[in-house]
N, C-alpha and C positions, 0 to 999 in steps of 0.2 A: 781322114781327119787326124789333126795331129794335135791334142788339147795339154797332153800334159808333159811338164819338164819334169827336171829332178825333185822339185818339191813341190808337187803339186799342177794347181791350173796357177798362173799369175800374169798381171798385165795389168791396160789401164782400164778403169773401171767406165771407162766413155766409150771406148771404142773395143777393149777385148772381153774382159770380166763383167758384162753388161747384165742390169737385171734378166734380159734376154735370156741369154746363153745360161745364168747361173739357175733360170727358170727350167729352161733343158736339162741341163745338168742333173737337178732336185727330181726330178721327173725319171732321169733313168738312171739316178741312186736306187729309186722307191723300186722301182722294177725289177734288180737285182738283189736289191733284202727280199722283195715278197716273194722269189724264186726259190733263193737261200734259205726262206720261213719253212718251205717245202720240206727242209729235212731238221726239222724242229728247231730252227732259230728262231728268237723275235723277230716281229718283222714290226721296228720301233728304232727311232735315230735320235741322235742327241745332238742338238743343231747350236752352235755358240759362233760368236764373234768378235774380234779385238775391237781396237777403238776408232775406227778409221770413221770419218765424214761421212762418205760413201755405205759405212757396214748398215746400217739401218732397210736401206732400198735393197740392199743385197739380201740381208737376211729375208727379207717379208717376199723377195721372190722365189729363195731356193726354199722358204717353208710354204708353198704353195704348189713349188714343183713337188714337194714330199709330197704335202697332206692329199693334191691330186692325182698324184700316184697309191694311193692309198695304205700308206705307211702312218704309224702313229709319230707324232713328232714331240720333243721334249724341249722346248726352248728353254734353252739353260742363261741365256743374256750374254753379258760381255766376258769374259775369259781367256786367262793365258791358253794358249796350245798344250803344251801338256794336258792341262785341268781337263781339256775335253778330250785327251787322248785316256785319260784314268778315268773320266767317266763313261768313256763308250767299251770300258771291258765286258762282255754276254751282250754285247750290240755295234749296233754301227754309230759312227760318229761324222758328222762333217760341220771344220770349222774353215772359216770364212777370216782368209785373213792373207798380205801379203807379205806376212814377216818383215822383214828389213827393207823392204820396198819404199821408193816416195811416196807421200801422202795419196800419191794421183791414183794410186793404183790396188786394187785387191786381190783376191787370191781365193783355191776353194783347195782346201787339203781333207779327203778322206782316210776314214778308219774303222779297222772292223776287229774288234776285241783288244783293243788298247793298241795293232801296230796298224799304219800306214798301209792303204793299199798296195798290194806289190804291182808289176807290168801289168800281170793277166788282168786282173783284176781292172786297171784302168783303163788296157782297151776294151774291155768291155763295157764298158758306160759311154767310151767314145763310140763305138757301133752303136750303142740306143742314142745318143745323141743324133749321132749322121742319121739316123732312117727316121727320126721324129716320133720319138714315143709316144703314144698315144696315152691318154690319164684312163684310170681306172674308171670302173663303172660309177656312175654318180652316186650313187647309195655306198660306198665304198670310202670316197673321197672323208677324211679326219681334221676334227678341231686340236690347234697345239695346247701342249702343257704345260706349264712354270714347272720348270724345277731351279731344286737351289741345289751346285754342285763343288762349288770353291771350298767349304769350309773342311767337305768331306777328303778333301786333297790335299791340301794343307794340315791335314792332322797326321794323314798317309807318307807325305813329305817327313814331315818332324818326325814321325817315328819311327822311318827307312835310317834317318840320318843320323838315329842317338844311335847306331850299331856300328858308327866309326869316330875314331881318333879320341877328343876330350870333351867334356861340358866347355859351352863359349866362356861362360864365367868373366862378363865384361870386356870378351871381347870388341874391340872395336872398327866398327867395318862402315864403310860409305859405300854406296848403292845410287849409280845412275839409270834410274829408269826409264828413260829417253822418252818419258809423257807414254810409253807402254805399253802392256799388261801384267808387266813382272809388278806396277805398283803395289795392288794390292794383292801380293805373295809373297815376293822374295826378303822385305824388311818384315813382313809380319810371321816368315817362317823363324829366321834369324834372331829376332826378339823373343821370341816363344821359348827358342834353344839358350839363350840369356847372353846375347851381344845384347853388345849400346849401337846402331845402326843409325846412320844419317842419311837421307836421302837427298838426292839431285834427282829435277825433272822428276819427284813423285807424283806428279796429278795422269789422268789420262786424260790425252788431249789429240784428237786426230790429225791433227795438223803440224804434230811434229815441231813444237815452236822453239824448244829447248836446243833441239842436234837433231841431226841427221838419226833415219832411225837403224841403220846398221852401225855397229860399235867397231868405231875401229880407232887408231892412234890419233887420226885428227880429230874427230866429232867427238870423243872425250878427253878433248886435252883442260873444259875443267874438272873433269875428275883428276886426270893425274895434276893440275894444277894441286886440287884443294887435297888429296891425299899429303903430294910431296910438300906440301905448306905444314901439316901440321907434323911435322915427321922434323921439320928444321930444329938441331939440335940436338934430339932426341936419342938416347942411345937403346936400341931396340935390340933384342933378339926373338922378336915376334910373337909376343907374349905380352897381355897383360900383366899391371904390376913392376914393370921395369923402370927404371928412372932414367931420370935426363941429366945433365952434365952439372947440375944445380944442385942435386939429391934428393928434387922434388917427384911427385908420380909423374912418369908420363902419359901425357895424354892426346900421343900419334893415334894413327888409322893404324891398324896390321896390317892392311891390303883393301884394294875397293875392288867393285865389282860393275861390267857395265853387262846391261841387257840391250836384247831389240826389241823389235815391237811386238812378239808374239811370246816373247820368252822364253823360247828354244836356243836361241843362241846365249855364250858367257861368254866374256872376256876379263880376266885376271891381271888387276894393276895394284906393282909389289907399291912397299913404303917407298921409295923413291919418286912414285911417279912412273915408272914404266910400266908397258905393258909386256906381258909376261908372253911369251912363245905360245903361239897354242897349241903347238904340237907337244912343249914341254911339257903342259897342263894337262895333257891326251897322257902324255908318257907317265905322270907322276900317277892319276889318277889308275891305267891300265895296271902296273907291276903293283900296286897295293891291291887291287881286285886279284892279281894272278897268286898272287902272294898270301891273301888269304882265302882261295879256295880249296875246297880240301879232293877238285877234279884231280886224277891223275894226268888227263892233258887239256888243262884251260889255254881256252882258245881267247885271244884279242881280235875283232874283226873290225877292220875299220878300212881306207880308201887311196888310192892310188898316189895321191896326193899328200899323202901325212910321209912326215919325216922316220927314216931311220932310227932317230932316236928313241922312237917306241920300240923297234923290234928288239934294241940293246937291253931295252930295261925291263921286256917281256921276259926276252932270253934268261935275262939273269935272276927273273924271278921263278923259271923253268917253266912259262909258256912258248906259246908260239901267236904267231900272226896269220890272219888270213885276211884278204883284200879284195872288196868289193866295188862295184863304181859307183863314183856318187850320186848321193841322192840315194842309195838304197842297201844300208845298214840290214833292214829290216831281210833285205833279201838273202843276204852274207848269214845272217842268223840262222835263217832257213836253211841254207846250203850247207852250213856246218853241222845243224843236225840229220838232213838227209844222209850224209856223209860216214856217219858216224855209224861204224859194224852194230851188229847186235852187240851188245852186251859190251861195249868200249865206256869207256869213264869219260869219255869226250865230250866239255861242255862249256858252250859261250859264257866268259864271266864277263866282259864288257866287249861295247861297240861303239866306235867312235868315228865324227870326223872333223876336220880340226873347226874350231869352237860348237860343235855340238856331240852330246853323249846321250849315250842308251845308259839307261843302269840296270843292266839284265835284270837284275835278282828286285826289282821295283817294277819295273813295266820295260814293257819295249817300244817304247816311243823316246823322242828326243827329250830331254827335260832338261833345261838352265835351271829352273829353280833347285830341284833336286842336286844339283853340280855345286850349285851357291852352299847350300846347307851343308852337302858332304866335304867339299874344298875347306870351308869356314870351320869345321869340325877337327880337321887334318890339320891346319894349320893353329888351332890352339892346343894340342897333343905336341906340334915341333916345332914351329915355326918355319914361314914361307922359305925360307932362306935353307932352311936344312931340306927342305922336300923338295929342291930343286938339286941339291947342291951333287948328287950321285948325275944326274942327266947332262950328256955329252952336247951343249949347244953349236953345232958347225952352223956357219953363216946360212941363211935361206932364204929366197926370194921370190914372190910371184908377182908379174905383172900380166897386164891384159893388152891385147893385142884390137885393135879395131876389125869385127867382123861381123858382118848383116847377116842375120838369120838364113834369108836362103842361099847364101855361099859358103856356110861350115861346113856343111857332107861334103862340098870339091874341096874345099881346101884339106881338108881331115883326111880325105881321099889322098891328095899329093902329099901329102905330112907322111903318110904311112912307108914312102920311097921317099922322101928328100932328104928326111932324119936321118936315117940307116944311111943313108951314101953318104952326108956329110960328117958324118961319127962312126965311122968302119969299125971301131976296138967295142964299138957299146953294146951289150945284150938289150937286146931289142922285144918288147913286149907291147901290143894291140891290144888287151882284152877292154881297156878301160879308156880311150887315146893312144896318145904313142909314149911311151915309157920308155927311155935307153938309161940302164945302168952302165957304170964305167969301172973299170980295174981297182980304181984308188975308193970304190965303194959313192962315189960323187951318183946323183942322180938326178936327171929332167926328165917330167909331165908335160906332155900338150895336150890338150882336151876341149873341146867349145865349151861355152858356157852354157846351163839348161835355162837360164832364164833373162841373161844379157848379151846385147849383142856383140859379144867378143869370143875370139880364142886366148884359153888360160895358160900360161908360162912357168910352170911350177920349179924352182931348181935348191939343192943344194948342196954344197963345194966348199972347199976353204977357198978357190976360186971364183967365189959363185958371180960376181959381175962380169967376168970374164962368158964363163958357160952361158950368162944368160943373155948376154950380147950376142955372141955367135946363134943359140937358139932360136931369139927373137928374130934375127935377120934373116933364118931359114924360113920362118910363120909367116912374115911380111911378104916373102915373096909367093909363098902357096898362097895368101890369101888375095893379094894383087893378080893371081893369074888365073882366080876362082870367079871373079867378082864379072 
């Protein structure tokens, strides 16, 4: 049985994510906390869900697989991902949600002390699923519990986030919350810190009526619409208080912010209207954490796919990089402290991948809001424009390639010998996909996707349409002779 990709279980909620399955699912979560209880953990879950149509029928099945598994259950109601990743720290956590996914479809993300299950851990729930766990003994079987846990995280957020950069002090920021769960967090983090914050698509609405719920340059072109509108004329250097060409206040955006539907992902759009690199946003954020840790070797972990231009700005704030494959930040974490001699100073200060971040020294789980508050802090200390302005932008590109789920292992099979023969000069690396770096430091990723049915094309070159034409037409053909 093969139930989980890179984040999670996700699919359509008719035919994969079915109350069924997520009733299986709940059933041998429960069986693996009350094993775990065994060496004095609770054996108690904090069960939430975002806003999706389907979350309802979902939730009252995976809290039925708990409560008759005989786990205590904490129904905490609707919540960003984060929230219920900071609320399952001394427990387990599972939220029900398909992030950036179409409306059609849900998801079941587990957690056990604020990080993400690693492998082991989820083929283990996939073996109690395949054999049909059986529910606890009936005198065993639990009633759920209301909890309230949002306001406890949002206070956690705001006070992680007053230990960088400046007071927002009116700053001003717009906020797409793509109908969400970032609604009710990310503006009422912001405000708290003392932005003026406008929102798009603030309501929570499962049916996605606003955009698309992954944020990307098209599905928020009116965010950069209504930023770059009020920014016309304005002379900015990213700071409240600045004037416009009249010698009146201005009264632009500093930058907006878009979420997806879970909250784990950001996306950063300057005063212009553009959207801002998100590797750049990896990179700015990485070398201010290397920079203010006082490790003798802070490590950056992040994923096959992120650009170079973190390692330069790691480098130069005297960390290093280490790289994990996606989907599993949490596991990279782990690895570097396994790693680590007795007594070495070696210590994750951030993990990233491009538009989502860990804030080690906060929690270890993804968190956009926390990214909103600390970015929104930074950039009222210098302005977006200065916190970019050190980071080396080379061209970068990924597209996706057409690939059915059961011909990615043939084609990823033939990828692993096509690549290497048709790029003889490139240093060639498997751990993650196929990775070839190149003499002139240029570099391409190919990798399946864990939750779409493509292979991914990651490249970047001062040539990169070139590289990713010849690349692409290598994947096209592995996958034509896979299918």
């Amino acid at each position: 049985m093969d139930l989980f990709g890179t984040a999670g279980i996700r699919g359509s909620a008719e035919t994969r994510v079915t109350p069924e399955l997520t009733l299986a699912v709940g059933r041998a979560v429960a069986a693996e906390v009350r094993e775990a209880a065994g060496r004095d953990e609770p054996a108690e879950v904090v069960l939430a869900r975002d806003g999706r149509v389907t979350g309802p029928a979902i939730a009252a099945a995976m809290e039925s697989g708990l409560a008759s598994g005989g786990v205590r259950v904490l129904r905490a109601g609707r919540l960003p991902t984060p929230a219920l990743a900071h609320a399952s720290r001394g427990r387990y956590g599972v939220m029900l949600t398909a992030s950036h996914n179409p409306p059609t479809d849900n998801g079941i993300k587990l957690f056990r002390d604020g990080s993400e299950f690693d492998r082991e851990a989820e083929r283990a729930v996939e073996e109690r699923v395949a054999a049909e766990e059986s529910p606890a003994p009936w005198d065993e079987w639990t009633e759920a519990e209301r909890v309230d846990t949002l306001g406890r995280y949002l206070d956690a957020v705001r006070a992680y986030a007053a230990g960088f950069g400046d007071d927002l002090d009116g700053l001003r920021v717009a906020v797409d919350c793509g109908n969400g769960m970032s609604a009710p967090a990310t503006p009422a983090v912001l405000r708290e810190l003392g932005a003026e914050v406008v929102t798009l698509n603030g309501n929570v609405d499962g049916h996605f009526p606003g955009r698309g719920s992954k944020p990307t340059p098209e599905t928020l072109r009116d965010l950069r619409a209504f930023v770059a509108d009020s920014n016309e004329g304005v002379e900015r250097p990213g700071r409240p208080g600045a004037t416009d060409e009249s010698g009146g206040d201005a009264q632009g955006f500093a930058f907006g912010i878009g979420h997806d539907g879970d909250s784990d992902r950001i996306v950063i759009v300057d005063a212009d209207g553009d959207v801002v690199h998100e590797d750049t946003v990896l990179a700015l954020l990485a070398e201010r954490y290397t920079r203010e840790s006082d490790a003798a070797d802070p490590v950056v972990v992040t994923t096959p796919n992120a650009s170079g231009r973190i390692d330069e700005r790691v480098r130069e704030a005297g960390g290093r990089v280490e790289r994990v494959r996606l989907g599993a930040l949490h596991e990279g974490i782990a690895a570097v402290r396994a790693d680590a001699a007795a007594g070495d100073d070696t210590r994750v200060v951030f993990a990233a991948e491009p538009w989502k971040h860990i804030h080690v020294g906060f929690g270890e789980w993804i968190d956009g809001v926390a990214s909103a508050a600390v970015i929104a802090r930074l950039v009222a200390e210098s302005g977006l424009d200065a916190l970019r302005e050190p980071i080396a932008e080379r061209p970068y590109r990924k597209v996706s390639v057409d690939c059915p789920d059961g011909a990615k292992a043939d084609a990823m099979d033939r990828l692993e010998t096509a690549l290497p023969d048709a790029f003889p000069d490139a240093t060639v690396d498997t751990d993650h996909g196929v990775r070839l770096e190149f003499p002139d430091a240029s570099w391409t990723l190919v990798r399946p996707s864990g939750t779409e049915p493509y292979v991914r094309v990651y490249a970047e070159s001062d040539e990169v349409d070139e590289l990713v034409a010849s690349v692409e037409a290598v994947v096209e053909d592995a996958v034509a002779a896979a299918e």
